[in-house]
N, C-alpha and C positions, 0 to 999 in steps of 0.2 A: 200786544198790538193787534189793531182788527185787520188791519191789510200790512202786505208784505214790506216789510222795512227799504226805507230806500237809503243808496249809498252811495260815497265816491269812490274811486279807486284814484288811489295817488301811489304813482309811478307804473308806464306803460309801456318800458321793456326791462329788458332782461325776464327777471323773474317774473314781473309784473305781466307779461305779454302772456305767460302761462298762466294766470289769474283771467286773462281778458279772453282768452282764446279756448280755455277749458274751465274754470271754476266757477266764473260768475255766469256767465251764460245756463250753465248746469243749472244755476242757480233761480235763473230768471224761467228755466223750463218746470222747475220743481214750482213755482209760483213764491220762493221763499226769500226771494229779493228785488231790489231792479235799481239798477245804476242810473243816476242820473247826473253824473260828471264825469270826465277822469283827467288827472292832473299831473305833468311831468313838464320839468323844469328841460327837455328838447322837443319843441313845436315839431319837428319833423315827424317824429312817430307817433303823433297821436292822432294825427286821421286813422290808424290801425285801429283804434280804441273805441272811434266813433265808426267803424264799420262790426267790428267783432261784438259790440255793445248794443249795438243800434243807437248813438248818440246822433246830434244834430251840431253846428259847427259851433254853434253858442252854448254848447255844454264841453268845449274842450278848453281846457286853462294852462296854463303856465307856473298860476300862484293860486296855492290853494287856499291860502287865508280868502280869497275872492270866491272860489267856486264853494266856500264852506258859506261865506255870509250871504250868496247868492239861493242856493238852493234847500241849505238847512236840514242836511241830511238825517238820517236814524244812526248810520254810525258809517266810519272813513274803513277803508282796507288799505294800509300801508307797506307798502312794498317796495323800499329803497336802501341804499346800506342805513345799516345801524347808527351810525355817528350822526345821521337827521333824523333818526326815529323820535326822539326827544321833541324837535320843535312840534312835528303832528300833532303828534299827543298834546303837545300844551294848544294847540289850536283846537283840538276836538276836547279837550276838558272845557274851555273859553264858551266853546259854540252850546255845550251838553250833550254830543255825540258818542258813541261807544267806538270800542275800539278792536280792529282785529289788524293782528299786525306780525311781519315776518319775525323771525327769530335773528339775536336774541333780542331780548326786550330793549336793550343799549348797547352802548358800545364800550361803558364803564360799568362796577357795580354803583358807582354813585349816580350815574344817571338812571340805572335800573329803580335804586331805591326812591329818587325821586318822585319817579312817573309812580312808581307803585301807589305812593302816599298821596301823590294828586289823583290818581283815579278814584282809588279807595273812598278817600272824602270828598269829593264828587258826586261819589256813588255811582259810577257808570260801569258799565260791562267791559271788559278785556281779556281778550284772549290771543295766543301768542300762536304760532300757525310752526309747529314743530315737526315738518311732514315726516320724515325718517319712521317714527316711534309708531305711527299710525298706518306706516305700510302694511301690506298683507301677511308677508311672511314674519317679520316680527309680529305682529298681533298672533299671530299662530304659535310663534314660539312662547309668548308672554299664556296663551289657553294653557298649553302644554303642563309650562313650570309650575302653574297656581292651581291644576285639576286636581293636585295631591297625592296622583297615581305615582308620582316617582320620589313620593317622601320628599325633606325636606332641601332645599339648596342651599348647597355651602357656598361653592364659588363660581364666580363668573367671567370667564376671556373671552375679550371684543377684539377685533381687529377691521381697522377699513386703510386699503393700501393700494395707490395707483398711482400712473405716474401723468403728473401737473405742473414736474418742472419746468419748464420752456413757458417764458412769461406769456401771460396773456392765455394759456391753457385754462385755466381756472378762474377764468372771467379776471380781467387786469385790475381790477381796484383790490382783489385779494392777496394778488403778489407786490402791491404796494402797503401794507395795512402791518402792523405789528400782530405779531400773537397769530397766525393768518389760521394755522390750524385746528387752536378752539376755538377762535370766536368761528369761524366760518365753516367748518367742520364738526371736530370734535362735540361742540353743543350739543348736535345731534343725537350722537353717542351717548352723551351723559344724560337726555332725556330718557333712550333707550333703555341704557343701564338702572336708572333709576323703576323703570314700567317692569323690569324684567325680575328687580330683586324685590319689588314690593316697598321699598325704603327708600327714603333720603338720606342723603351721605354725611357721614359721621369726620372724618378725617380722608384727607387727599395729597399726595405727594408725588410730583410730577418732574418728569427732565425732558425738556424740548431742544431743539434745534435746527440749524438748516445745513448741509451740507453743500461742498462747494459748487456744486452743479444742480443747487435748487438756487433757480433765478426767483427769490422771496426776498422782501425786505425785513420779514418776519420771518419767525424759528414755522418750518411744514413738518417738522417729525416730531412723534414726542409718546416717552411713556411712563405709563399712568398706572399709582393705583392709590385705590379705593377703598375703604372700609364703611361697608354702609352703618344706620343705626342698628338695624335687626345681626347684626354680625356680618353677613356677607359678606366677604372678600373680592375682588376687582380686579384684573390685572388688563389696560387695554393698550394696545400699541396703534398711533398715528400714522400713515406715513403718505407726502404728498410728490414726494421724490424716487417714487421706486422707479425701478427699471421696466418693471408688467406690473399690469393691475391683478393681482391675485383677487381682492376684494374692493372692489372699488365701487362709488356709490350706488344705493341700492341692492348691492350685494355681499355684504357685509358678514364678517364670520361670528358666532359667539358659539360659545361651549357652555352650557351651564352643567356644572356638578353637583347632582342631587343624589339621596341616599341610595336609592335605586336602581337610579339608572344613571347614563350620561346623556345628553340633549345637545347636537349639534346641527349648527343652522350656517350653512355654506355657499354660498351663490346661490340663495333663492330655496334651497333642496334642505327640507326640516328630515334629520332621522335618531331611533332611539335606540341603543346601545346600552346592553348587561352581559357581564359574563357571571353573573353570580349564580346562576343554575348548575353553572359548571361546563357550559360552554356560552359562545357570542352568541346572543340574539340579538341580533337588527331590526329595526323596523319603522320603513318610512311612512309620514308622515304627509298626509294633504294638505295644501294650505286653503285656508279657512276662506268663504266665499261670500262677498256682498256688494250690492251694486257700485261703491266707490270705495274709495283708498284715499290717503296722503289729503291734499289741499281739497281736491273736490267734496270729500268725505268731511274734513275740519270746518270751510265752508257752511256746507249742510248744518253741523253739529250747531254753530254760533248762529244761525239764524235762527234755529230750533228754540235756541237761550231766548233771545230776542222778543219772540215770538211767543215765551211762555215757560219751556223748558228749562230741563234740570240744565245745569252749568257743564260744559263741556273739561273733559279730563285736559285740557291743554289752558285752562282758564289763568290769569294772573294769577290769584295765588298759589296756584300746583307752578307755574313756572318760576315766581321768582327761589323757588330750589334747585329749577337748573341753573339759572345765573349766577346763585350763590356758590356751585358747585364749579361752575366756568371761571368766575373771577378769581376763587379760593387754589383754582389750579394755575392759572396764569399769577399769582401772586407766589405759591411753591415752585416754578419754575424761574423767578426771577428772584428768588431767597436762597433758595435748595433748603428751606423748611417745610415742614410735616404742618397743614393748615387744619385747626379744627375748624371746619363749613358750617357749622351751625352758632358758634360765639361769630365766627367772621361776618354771617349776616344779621347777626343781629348787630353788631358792634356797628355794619354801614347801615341800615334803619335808621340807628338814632343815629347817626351822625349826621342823615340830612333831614331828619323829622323836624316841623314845627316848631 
């Protein structure tokens, strides 16, 4: 493209109000976008959209099917739950617009596999906006593990644990929602787990739940493990009902165990731990520094694509491995069987392919 791609943004709060008020503005400062709609099914907050955007009142809608045939964007940013991700996409495969869009890609694997197969033969851009994996302190941890300095990694414990019990803590459509932990959680995690082991997951075996003072309509806890393909081992514990937040968003624990050393990443604080000298040596670790992080940064990456560039690590097809890894664990938790995630996604591919 010779000029900056232009786009709508559909959905302008919750998350989406963080797209409007930090991401896309970013966006329109770098010269690497410019909104020209935004679209949310409550008229009340979108004059927020059209101030934080710089829109005009005839670029605010309701229905995006109209603000898509109206304007005829480069590509939509959707930002609503998952159980409508589905219709966008089918509105911006229709129009020939690309696609960037919250996690995860559905709210089923079969709608994941759909959209995949309609993007795909389309032929349009999509990428999935997986903020967690692209924080700064995990990308620091992810240098760490793959600089080679601590030999190779055997295994990997994650933990993110705070407390969301009390309905409506955790944004209220998540304590209404089945599965509430990985679809709307855990995802994250398993983007992470996967950046951090170098692999996609091989088998997954999972036990969730809710206890009696998590106000969820869905299982908030749950634990998890892993075997990726390259070997790897996984062990990661959920919890949305604790008592303290030990690790709770953004702060997130992992331990990876490599030949050399140990590598732990605790509230933001990366450090590196051997006793094989023959005594402890410790040694903290910077986190790694660049002008954005998370959405602003993913953003960036996808209009880069747009515009020319290589495909951003959070692209459709590197994500539909976390989906298949999210669904394959929400399927083991509602079996109490041992899922192999790689026959599982291919078996839902063809089940809604062509």
């Amino acid at each position: 493209m010779n000029k900056p791609p232009e786009c709508i943004q559909i959905g302008v709060g919750g998350q989406g109000r963080h797209w409007c008020n930090a991401v896309v503005p970013r966006l329109m400062e770098l010269g690497l976008a410019v909104p020209v709609a935004a679209v949310d099914i409550n008229p009340e907050i979108l004059p927020e959209a059209k101030t934080s955007l710089g829109l005009n009142d005839d670029q605010l809608y309701t229905n995006a099917e109209q603000a898509i045939t109206e304007h005829k964007p480069d590509f939509i940013n959707i930002v609503v739950p998952p159980a409508h991700h589905e219709e966008f996409v089918n509105l911006a495969v229709e129009h020939g617009c690309h696609i960037l869009s919250e996690k995860p890609i559905a709210d089923t694997m079969a709608g994941c596999c759909r959209i995949y197969h309609k993007v795909k033969k389309a032929g349009l851009k999509m990428a999935v906006t997986m903020t967690h994996r692209f924080d700064q302190d995990k990308q620091t941890l992810e240098r760490e593990i793959k600089s080679g300095k601590y030999g190779e990694l055997s295994s990997l414990i994650g933990r993110n644990s705070w407390d969301c019990r009390k309905y409506g803590r955790w944004g209220h459509f998540r304590h209404d929602i089945p599965d509430t932990l990985l679809i709307e959680g855990t995802v994250h995690h398993f983007d992470i787990i996967r950046a951090l082991t170098g692999a996609d997951a091989k088998t997954v075996y999972a036990v969730t739940w809710n206890p009696p003072w998590g106000e969820f309509a869905g299982d908030s806890n749950g634990l998890i493990i892993i075997t990726m393909e390259n070997g790897v081992q996984v062990f990661y514990e959920g919890n949305k009902t604790s008592a303290t937040a030990t690790n709770n968003w953004r702060r997130e624990y992992f331990r990876a165990e490599c030949d050399l050393a140990t590598l732990e990443l605790d509230n933001r604080e990366l450090r590196v731990m051997s006793d094989l000298s023959g005594e402890r040596v410790t040694e903290d670790k910077p986190l790694l520094e660049q002008p954005a992080w998370c959405n602003p940064w993913l953003g960036e990456t996808f209009a880069n694509w747009l515009n020319g560039g290589d495909a951003p690590p959070n692209s459709l097809d590197d994500n539909i491995q976390c989906c298949a890894l999210l669904f394959a664990a929400i399927e083991s938790s509602h079996t109490g069987n041992v899922i192999d995630v790689q026959d599982f996604l291919q078996t839902n591919l063809k089940a809604v392919a062509d």
